[in-house]
Structures are given as C-alpha cells and as structure tokens.
C-alpha positions in Angstrom: 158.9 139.7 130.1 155.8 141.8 130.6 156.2 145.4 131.2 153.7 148.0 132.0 154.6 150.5 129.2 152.1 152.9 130.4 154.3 153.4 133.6 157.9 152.7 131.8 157.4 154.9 128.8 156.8 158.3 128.7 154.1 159.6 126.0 156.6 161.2 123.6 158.9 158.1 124.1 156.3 155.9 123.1 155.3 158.1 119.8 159.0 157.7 119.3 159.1 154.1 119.5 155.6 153.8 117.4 157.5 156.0 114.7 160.7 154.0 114.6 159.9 151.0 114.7 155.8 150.9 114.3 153.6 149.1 113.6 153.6 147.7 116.9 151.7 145.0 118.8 150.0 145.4 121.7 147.8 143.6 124.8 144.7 145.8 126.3 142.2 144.5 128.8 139.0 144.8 127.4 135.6 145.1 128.3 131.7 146.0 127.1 133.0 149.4 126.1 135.6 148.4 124.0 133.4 147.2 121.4 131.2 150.2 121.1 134.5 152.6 120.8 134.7 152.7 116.8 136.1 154.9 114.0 132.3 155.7 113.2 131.9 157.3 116.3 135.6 159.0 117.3 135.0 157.4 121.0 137.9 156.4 122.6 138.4 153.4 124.9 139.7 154.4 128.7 140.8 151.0 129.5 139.2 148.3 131.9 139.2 148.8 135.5 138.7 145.3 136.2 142.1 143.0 135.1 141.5 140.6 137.3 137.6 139.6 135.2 138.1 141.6 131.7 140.0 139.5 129.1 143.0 140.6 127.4 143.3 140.9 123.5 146.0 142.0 121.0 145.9 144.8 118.6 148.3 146.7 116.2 149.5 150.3 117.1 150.0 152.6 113.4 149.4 156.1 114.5 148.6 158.5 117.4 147.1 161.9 118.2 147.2 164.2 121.2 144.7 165.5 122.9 144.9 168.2 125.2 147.8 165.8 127.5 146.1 162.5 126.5 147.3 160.4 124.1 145.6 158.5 121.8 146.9 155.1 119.7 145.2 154.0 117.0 144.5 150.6 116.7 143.7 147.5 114.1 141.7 145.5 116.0 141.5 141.6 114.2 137.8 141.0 114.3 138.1 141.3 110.6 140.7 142.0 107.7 140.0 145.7 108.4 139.4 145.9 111.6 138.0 147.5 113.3 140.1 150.3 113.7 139.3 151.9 117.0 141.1 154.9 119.3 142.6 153.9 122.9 143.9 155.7 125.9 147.8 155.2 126.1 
C-alpha cells in the first residue's frame, strides 16, 4: 500500500528507519531538475510540483544529512552501476 512517508514519518523517524534497516528503496517524482542535481555540484533536488505530468522513478536511500531543519537523503540513482548519486529533499 502506498504511503506518503513524508507526511507519516517524522524526520528523526525516518533517519531511524534508514539506520536500522537501510538501505532503503524509494519512489520520487522527477522532473528536468532532477537530472542536473548531482554529487559534482552538492545541489539538491526539491521534488516535482507536477505528480500528475512528472514521472516517478526508484532510487536507493544509504545516508542523510541535516541542514538547518531540512533533511537531506542520499540517493543511488540506476542510470548506471554507480549512479548517480544525487541529494533529495525528504
């Protein structure tokens, strides 16, 4: 059943649950900027506003970070065997 974790899961439950039992799979809506947020830059992806026209895609959570109240998940995106490895908005 799909749940939106974002508005089940509180941050620090989620960095528990990434810690447990992580890595973890996930489903993002993507769109133009996804691509261009990379490891080479340190740009984070904010998420689509569009579900309705942006495509979904699957990724693996391994680590996180906090900034300021944000946090950030990193992900292995399956483009290729590495990656990319990108940062996105939980």
């Amino acid at each position: 059943m799909y749940k939106n974790v974002q508005k089940d899961v509180s941050h620090e439950a989620a960095v528990r649950l990434l810690l447990a039992h992580g890595p973890l799979l996930a489903t993002l809506w993507v769109n133009d900027e996804y691509m261009i947020c990379t490891t080479k830059n340190d740009l984070v992806y904010r998420g689509s506003s569009n579900r309705e026209k942006d495509p979904n895609h699957t990724v693996v959570c391994f680590a996180y970070r906090f900034v300021g109240e944000e946090l950030h998940l990193r992900v292995l995106d399956n483009h290729t065997e590495d990656g990319p490895v990108r940062w996105v908005l939980y």
